[in-house]
TORLOTOR-438424 format. One record per residue (C-alpha): residue number from 1; residue in one letter; x, y, z. Coordinates in steps of 0.25 Angstrom, whole numbers, plus 5000, padded with zeros to 4 digits. Example, Ala and Ser with C-alpha at 12.3 -4.5 7.8 and 13.67 -1.06 7.14 Angstrom:
<lolos>
<1; "a"; <5049; 4982; 5031>>;
<2; "s"; <5055; 4996; 5029>>;
</lolos>
This chain:
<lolos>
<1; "x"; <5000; 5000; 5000>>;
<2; "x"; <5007; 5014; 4997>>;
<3; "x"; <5001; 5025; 5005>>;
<4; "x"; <4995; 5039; 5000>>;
<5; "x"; <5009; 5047; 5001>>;
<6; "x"; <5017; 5038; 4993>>;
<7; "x"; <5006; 5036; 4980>>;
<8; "x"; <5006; 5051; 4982>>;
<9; "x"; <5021; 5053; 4980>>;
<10; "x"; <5023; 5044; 4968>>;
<11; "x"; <5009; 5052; 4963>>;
<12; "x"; <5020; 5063; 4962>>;
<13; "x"; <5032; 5058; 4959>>;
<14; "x"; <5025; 5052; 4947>>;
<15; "x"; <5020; 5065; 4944>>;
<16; "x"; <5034; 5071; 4944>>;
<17; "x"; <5040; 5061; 4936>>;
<18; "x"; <5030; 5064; 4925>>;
<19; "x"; <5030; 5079; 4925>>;
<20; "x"; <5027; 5083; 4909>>;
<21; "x"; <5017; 5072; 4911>>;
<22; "x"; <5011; 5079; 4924>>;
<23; "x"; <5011; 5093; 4920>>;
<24; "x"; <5004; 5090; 4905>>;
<25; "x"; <4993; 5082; 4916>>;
<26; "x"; <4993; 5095; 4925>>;
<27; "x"; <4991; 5105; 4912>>;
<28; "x"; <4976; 5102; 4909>>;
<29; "x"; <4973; 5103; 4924>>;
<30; "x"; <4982; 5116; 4924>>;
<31; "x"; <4975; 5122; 4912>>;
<32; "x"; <4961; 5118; 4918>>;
<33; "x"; <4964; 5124; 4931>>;
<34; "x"; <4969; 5138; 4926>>;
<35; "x"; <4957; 5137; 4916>>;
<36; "x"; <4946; 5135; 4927>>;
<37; "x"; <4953; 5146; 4935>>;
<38; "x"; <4953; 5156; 4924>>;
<39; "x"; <4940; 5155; 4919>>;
<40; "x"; <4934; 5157; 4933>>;
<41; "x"; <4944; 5169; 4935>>;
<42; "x"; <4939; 5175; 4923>>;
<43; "x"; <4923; 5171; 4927>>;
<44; "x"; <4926; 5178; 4942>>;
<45; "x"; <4930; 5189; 4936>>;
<46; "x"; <4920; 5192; 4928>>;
<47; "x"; <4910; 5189; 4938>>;
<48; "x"; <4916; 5199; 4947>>;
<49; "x"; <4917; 5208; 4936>>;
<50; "x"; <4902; 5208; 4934>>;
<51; "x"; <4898; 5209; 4949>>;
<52; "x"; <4908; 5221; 4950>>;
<53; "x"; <4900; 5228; 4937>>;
<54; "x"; <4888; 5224; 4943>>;
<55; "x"; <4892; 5232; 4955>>;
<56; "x"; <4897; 5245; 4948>>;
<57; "x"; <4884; 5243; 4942>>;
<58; "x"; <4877; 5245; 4954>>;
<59; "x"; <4866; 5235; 4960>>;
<60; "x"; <4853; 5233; 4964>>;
<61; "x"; <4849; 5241; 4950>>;
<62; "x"; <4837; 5243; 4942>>;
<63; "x"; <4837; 5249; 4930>>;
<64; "x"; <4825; 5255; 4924>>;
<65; "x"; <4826; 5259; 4908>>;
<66; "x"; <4818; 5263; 4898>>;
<67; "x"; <4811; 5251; 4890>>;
<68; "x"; <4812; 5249; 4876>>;
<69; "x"; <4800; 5257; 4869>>;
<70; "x"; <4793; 5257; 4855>>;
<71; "x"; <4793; 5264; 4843>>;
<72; "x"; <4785; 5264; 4831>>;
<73; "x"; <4785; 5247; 4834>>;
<74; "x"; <4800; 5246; 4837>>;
<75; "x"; <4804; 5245; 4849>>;
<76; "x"; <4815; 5253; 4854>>;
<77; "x"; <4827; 5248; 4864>>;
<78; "x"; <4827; 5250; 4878>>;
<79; "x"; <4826; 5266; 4883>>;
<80; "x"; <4824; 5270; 4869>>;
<81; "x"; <4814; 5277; 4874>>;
<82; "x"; <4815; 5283; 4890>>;
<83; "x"; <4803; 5280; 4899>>;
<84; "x"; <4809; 5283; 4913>>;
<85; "x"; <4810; 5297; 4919>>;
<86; "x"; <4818; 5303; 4930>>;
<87; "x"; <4803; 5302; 4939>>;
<88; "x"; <4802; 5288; 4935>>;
<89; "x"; <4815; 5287; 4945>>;
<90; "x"; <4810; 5295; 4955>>;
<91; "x"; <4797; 5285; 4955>>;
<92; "x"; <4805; 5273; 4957>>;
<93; "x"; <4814; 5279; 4966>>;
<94; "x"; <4802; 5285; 4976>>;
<95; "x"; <4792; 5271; 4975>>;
<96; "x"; <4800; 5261; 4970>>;
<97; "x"; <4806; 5248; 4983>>;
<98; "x"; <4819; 5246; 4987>>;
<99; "x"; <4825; 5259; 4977>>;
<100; "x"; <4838; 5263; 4982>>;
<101; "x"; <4843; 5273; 4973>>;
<102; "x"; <4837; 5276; 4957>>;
<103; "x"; <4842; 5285; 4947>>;
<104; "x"; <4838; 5291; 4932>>;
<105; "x"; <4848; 5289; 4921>>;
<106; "x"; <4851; 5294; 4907>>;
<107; "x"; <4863; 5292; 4900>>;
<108; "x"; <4869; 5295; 4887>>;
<109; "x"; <4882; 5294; 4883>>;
<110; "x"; <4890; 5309; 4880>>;
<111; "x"; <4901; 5315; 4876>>;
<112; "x"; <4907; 5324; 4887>>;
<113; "x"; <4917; 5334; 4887>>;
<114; "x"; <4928; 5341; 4896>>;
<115; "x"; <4939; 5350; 4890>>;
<116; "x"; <4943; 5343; 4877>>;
<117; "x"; <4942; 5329; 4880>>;
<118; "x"; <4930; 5321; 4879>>;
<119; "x"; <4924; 5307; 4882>>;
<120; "x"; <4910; 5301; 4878>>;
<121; "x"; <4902; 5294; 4891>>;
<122; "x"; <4888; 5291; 4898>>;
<123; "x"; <4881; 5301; 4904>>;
<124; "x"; <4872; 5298; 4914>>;
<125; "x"; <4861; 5306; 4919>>;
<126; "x"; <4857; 5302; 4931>>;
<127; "x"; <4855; 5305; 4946>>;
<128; "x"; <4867; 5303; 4957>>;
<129; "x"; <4860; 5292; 4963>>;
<130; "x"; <4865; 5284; 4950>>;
<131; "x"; <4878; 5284; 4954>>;
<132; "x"; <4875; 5277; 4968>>;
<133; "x"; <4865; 5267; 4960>>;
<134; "x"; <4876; 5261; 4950>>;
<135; "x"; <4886; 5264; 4961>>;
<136; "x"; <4897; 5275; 4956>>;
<137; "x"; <4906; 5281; 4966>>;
<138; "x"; <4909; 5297; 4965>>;
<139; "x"; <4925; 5298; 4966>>;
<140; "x"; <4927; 5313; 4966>>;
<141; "x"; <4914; 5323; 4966>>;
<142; "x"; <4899; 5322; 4970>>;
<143; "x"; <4885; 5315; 4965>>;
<144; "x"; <4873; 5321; 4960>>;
<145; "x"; <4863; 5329; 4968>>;
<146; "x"; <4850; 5332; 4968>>;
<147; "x"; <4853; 5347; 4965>>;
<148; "x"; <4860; 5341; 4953>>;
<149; "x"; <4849; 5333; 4946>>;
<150; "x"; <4838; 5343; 4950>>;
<151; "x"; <4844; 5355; 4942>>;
<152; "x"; <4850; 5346; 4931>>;
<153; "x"; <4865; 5351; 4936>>;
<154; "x"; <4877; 5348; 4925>>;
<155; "x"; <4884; 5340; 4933>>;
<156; "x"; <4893; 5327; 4930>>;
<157; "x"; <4898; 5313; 4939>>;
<158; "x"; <4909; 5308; 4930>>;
<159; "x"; <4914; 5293; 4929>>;
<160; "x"; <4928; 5290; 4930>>;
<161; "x"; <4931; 5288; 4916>>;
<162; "x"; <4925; 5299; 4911>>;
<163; "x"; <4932; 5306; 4921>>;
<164; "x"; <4946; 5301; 4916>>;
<165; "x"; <4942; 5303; 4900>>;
<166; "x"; <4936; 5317; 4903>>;
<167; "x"; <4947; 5323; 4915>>;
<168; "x"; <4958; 5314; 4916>>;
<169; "x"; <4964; 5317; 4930>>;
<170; "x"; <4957; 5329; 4933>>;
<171; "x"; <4946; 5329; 4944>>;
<172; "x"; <4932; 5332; 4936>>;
<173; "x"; <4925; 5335; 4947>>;
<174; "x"; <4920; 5351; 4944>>;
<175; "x"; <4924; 5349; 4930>>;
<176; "x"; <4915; 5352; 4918>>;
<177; "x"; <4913; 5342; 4907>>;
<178; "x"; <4901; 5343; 4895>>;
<179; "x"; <4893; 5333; 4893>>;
<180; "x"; <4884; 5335; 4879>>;
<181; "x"; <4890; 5347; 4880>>;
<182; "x"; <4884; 5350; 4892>>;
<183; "x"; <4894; 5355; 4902>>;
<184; "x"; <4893; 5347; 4918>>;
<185; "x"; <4902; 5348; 4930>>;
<186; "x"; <4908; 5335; 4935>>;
<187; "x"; <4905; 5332; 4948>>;
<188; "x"; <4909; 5319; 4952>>;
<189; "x"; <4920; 5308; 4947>>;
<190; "x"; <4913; 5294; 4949>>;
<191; "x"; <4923; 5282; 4954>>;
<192; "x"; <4927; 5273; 4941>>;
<193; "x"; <4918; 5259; 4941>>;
<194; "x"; <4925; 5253; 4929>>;
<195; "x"; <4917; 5245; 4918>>;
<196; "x"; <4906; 5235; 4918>>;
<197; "x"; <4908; 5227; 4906>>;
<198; "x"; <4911; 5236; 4894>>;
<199; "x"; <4904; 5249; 4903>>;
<200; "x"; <4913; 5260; 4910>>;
<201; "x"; <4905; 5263; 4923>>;
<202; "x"; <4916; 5275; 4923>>;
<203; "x"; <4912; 5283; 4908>>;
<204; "x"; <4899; 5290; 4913>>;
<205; "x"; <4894; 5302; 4919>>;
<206; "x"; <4882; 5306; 4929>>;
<207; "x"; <4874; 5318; 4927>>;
<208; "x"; <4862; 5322; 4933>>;
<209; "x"; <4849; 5315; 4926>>;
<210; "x"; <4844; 5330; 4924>>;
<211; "x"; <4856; 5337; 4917>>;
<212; "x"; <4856; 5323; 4907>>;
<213; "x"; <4841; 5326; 4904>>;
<214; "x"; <4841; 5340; 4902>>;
<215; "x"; <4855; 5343; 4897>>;
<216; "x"; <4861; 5331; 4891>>;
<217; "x"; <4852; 5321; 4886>>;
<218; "x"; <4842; 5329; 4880>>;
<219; "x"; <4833; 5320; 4885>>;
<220; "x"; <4820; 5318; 4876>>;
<221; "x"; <4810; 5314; 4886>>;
<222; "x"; <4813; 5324; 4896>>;
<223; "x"; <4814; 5315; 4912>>;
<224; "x"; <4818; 5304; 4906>>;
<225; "x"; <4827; 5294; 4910>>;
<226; "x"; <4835; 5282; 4903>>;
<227; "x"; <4835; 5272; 4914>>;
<228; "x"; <4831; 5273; 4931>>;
<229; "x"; <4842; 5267; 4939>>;
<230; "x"; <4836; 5260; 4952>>;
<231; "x"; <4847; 5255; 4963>>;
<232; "x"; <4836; 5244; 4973>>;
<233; "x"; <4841; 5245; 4988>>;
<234; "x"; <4844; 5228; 4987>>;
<235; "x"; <4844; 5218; 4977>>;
<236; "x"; <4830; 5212; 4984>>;
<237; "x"; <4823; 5225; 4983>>;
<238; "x"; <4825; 5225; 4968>>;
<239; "x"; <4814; 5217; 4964>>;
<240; "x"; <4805; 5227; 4971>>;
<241; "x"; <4811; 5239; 4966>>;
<242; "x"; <4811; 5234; 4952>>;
<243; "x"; <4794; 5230; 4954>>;
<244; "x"; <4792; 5245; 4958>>;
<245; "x"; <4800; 5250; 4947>>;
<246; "x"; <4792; 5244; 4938>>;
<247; "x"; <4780; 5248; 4943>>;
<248; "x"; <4784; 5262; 4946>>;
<249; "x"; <4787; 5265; 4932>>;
<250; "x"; <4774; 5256; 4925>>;
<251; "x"; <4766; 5265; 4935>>;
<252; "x"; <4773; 5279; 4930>>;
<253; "x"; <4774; 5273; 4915>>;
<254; "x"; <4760; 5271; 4914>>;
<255; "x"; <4762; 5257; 4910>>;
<256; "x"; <4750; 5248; 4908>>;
<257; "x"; <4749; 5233; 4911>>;
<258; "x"; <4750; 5229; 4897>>;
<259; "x"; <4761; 5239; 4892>>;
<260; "x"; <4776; 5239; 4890>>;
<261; "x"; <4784; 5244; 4901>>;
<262; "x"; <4793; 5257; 4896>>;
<263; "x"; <4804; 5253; 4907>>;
<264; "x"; <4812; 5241; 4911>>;
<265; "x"; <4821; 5238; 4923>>;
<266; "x"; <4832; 5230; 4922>>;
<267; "x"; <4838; 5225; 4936>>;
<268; "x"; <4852; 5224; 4937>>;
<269; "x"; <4851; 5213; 4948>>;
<270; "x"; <4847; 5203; 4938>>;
<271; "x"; <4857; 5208; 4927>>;
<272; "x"; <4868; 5206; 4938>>;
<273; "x"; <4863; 5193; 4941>>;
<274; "x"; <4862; 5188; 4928>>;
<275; "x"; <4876; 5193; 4924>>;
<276; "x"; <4881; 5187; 4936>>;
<277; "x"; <4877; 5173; 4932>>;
<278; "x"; <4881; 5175; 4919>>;
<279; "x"; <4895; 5177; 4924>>;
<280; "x"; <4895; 5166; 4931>>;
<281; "x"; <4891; 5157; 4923>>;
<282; "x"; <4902; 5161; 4913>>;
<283; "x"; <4911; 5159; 4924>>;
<284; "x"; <4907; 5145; 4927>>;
<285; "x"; <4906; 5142; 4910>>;
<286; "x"; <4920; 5145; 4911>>;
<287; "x"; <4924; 5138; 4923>>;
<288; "x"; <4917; 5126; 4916>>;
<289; "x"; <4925; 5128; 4905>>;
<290; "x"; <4938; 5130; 4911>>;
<291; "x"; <4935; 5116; 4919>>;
<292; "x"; <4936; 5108; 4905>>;
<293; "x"; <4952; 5111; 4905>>;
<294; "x"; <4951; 5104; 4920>>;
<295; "x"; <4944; 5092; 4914>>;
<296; "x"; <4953; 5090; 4902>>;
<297; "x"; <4965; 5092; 4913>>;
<298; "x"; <4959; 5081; 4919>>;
<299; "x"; <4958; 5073; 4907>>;
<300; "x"; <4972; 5076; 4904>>;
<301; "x"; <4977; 5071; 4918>>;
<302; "x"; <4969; 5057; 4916>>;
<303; "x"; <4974; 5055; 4902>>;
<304; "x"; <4990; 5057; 4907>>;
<305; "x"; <4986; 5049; 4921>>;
<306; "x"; <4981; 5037; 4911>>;
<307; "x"; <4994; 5038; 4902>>;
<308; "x"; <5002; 5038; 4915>>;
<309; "x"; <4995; 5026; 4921>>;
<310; "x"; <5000; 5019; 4908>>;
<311; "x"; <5014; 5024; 4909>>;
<312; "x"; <5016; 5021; 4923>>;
<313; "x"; <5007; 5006; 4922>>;
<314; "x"; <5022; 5000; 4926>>;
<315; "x"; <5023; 5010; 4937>>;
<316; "x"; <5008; 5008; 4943>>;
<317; "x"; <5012; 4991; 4943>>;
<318; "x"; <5024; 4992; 4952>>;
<319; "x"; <5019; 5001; 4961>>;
<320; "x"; <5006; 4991; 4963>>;
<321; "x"; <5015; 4980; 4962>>;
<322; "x"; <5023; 4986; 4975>>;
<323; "x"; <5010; 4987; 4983>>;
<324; "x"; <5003; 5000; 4978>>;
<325; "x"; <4987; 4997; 4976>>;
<326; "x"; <4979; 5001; 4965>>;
<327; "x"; <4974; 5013; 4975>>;
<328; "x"; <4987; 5019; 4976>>;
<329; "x"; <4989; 5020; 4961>>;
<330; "x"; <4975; 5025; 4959>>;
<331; "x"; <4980; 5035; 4969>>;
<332; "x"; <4994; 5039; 4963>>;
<333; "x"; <4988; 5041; 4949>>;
<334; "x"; <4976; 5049; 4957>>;
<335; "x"; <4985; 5058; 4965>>;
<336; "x"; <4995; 5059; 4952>>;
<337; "x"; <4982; 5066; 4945>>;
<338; "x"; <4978; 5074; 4956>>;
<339; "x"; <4990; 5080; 4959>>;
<340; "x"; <4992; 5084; 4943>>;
<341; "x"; <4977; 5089; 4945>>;
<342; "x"; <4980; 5097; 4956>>;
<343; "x"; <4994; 5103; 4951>>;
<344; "x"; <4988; 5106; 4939>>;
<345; "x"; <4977; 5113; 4946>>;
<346; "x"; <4987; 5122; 4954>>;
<347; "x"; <4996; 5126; 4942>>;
<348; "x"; <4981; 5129; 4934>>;
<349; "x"; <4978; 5136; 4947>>;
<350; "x"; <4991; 5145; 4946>>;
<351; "x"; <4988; 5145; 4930>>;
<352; "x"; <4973; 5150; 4930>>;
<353; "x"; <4978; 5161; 4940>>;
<354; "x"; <4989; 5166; 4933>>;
<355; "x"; <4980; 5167; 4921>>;
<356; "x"; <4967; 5172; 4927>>;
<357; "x"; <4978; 5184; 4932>>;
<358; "x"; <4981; 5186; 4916>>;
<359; "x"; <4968; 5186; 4911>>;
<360; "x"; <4966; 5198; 4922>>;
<361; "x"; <4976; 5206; 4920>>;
<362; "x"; <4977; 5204; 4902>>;
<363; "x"; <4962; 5204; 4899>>;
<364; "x"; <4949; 5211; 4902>>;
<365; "x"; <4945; 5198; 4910>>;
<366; "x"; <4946; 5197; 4925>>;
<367; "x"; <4950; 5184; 4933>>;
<368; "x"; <4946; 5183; 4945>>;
<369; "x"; <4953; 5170; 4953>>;
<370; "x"; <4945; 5165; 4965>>;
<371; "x"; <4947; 5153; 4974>>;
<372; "x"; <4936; 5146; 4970>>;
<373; "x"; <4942; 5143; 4956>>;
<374; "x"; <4956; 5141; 4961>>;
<375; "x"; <4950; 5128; 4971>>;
<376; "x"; <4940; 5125; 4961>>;
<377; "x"; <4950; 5122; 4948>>;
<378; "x"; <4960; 5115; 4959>>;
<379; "x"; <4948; 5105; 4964>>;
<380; "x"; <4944; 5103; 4950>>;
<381; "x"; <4959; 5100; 4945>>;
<382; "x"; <4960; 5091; 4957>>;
<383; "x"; <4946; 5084; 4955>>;
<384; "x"; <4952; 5083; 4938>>;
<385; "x"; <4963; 5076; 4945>>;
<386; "x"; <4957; 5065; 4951>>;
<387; "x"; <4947; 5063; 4942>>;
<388; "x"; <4955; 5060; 4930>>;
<389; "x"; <4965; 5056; 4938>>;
<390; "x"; <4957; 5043; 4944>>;
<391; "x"; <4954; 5036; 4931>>;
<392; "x"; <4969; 5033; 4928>>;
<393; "x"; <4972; 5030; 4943>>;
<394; "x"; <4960; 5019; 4944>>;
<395; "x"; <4967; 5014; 4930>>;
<396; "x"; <4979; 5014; 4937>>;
<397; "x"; <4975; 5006; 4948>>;
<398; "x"; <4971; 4995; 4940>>;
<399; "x"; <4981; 4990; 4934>>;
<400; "x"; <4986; 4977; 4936>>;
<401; "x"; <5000; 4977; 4942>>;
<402; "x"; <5007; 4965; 4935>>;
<403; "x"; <5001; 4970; 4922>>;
<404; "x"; <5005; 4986; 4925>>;
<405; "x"; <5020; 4979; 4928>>;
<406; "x"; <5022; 4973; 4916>>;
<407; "x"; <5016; 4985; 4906>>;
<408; "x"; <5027; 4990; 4899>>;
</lolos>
C-alpha cells in the first residue's frame, strides 16, 4: 500500500520530467481562465458603468413629453406638436402624491458666443429646481431664483465643457456670453459629470424657463413646455405619483374616455431596470462563452492524460507489481491532472488580470476584476481538472499488471 504523500510526490515528479508536455496541457486551461476572467471584467464594467450614468442621470424620475400628434392623416413624432404648459407643472407639483421636486423644460440647441470664440451646445430653459432633479453640482456661482424666473432675468449656469470651450482658465462667473444673439450674465459653473453613452452631461447651459420662452426660442405657442420633469420622493411612491400624473393632465387636457391622450410619461425606474438586465445578461452571455475555452482545456488535458497512460503502460506495471493498488494509480493520474488544472488556472488567473488591465487602459472598454470571478475561474479549472482527468485515471487502474509489463 503507498500512502497519499508518496502517490503525491511521483504526481509531481512526473509532471517535472514532462515539462513541454505539461505546459502544452496547462495552455488550454491557461487560455480558458484568463478568458472567463476578461469577459466578466469587461461585463462588470460595463454594468458599473451603467448604474454610475443611471446615477448622473438622477433617480426616481418621471418624465412627462408631449405625445405624437396628427396632421392631415399622418402622424407626427413625438412632441411635434407641445401639449404641456408651465401651469401644467404647477398642477402636478400642488396635487400630485409623493412629488419631491418638478421642473418645466425647453431645449434647443444654440450657437453662443464670447469674445471671438464660439461653440455650438443645448440650451435648456428651465427652473433651478432642475439641477437638484438630474443631480448637478454648482462648482463656483449660485442657482436660479424666484426673482429670476418671475422677471425673465438674462442670466446663464454653465457646464464645464462649455466653460472650457468658451473661457479657457478664466473664471466666467459675472462674465457676459450671447446666446442667439441675445447677450446673458454667467452666474454659476456646474461641477463636470462626464458622459452617458455618447451624451456630454457637461455641454449644456441653464437659463430660466421665462428668458428661453420669450427671448430665445420664439416659442409659438406662448407657456409651453417640451417636457415636465418629475423627481418622486422613493421608488415605491412612483406608481402613485405617476396615476396622479396621468389623471392631473387627462383632467386639465379635456381628454374623454375614448380619446387619445396628448401626453406620455415615461418612468425611468423601469428603463434602468431593464437596461440593468440587459447588461447582465451580456455579461453572463460572455462568461458563458468565455467558459468553452475552460471546456476545450479540459479536453485537452484528457487527450495528453490518455496519450500518457499509454507512454507510461511500463511504468504503471511496475509500480503495481511492487504493491501499488489500482486506487493509487487512479490517484497519481487524478492529482497529476488536477495539479495542471490548478497551475493552469493560477497562471490564466495572472494572465486575465494582466489583460483586463490592458484592455482599460488602451481602449474605450472598462475591466472591472472582482473576487468572484478570480474564485469562480480557479474552482471551474480545478473541477475541469478532475473531470477529464478521471477517465484516464480509471483507465489507468485497469490495467493488468503482467500484461502492462510486458508492453513494449
Amino acid at each position: 500500500m503507498i500512502d497519499f504523500k508518496s502517490t503525491f510526490k511521483i504526481a509531481v515528479l512526473s509532471l517535472k520530467t514532462n515539462k513541454m508536455r505539461s505546459c502544452l496541457t496547462s495552455l488550454g486551461i491557461i487560455i480558458g481562465v484568463a478568458a472567463v476572467i476578461v469577459m466578466l471584467a469587461i461585463g462588470t464594467g460595463a454594468s458599473t458603468k451603467v448604474t454610475k450614468d443611471m446615477e448622473s442621470m438622477g433617480s426616481n424620475l418621471l418624465t412627462v413629453r408631449s405625445a405624437s400628434a396628427n396632421q392631415g392623416g399622418v402622424r407626427q413624432g413625438a412632441g411635434s406638436r407641445p401639449t404641456l404648459t408651465l401651469k401644467d407643472a404647477i398642477a402636478i407639483n400642488r396635487l400630485a402624491r409623493g412629488v419631491e421636486a418638478v421642473a418645466p423644460v425647453s431645449n434647443q440647441n444654440q450657437q453662443v458666443i464670447y469674445g471671438n470664440q464660439n461653440w455650438s451646445t443645448t440650451v435648456y430653459g428651465t427652473t433651478g429646481k432642475y439641477l437638484g432633479i438630474k443631480a448637478y453640482e454648482i462648482l463656483i456661482g449660485r442657482n436660479f431664483t424666484a426673482e429670476d424666473i418671475k422677471n425673465s432675468t438674462k442670466v446663464a449656469i454653465i457646464g464645464s465643457t462649455v466653460s472650457s470651450e468658451l473661457f479657457g482658465d478664466v473664471n466666467p462667473v459675472g462674465k457676459t456670453l450671447r446666446i442667439g444673439g441675445v447677450p446673458f450674465r454667467v452666474i454659476a459653473v456646474l461641477k463636470t459629470k462626464g458622459s452617458s453613452g455618447p451624451f456630454d452631461n457637461d455641454d449644456l447651459i441653464f437659463i430660466p424657463i421665462t428668458t428661453a420662452q420669450k427671448k430665445v426660442f420664439g416659442v409659438y405657442f406662448p407657456g409651453t413646455v417640451n417636457m415636465i420633469v418629475v423627481k418622486s420622493q422613493t421608488p415605491e411612491l412612483m406608481q402613485y405619483t405617476e396615476e396622479d400624473i396621468n389623471e392631473i393632465l387627462i383632467k386639465r387636457h379635456n381628454i374623454g374616455a375614448n380619446q387619445e391622450k396628448d401626453f406620455e410619461i415615461r418612468n425611468s425606474a423601469e428603463f434602468q431596470e431593464r437596461l440593468k438586465s440587459t447588461v447582465k445578461t451580456f455579461s453572463i452571455l460572455l462568461g458563458s462563452i468565455a467558459s468553452v475555452s475552460l471546456l476545450v482545456g479540459g479536453i485537452g488535458i484528457m487527450n495528453i492524460m490518455l496519450v500518457s497512460v499509454t507512454e507510461r503502460t511500463r511504468e504503471i506495471g511496475i509500480r503495481m507489481a511492487i504493491g501499488a493498488r489500482s486506487s493509487d494509480i487512479r490517484k497519481q493520474f487524478l492529482i497529476e491532472a488536477l495539479l495542471l488544472a490548478i497551475i493552469g488556472g493560477l497562471i490564466g488567473v495572472v494572465a486575465g488580470v494582466l489583460t483586463s488591465f490592458l484592455v482599460t487602459k488602451f481602449s474605450d472598454l472598462t475591466a472591472e476584476i472582482t473576487p468572484f470571478s478570480i474564485i469562480l475561474s480557479l474552482s471551474f479549472s480545478a473541477i475541469v481538472g478532475v473531470l477529464f482527468g478521471f477517465y484516464p485515471a480509471y483507465k489507468a487502474s485497469l490495467l493488468n499488471p503482467i500484461d502492462a509489463l510486458r508492453y513494449e
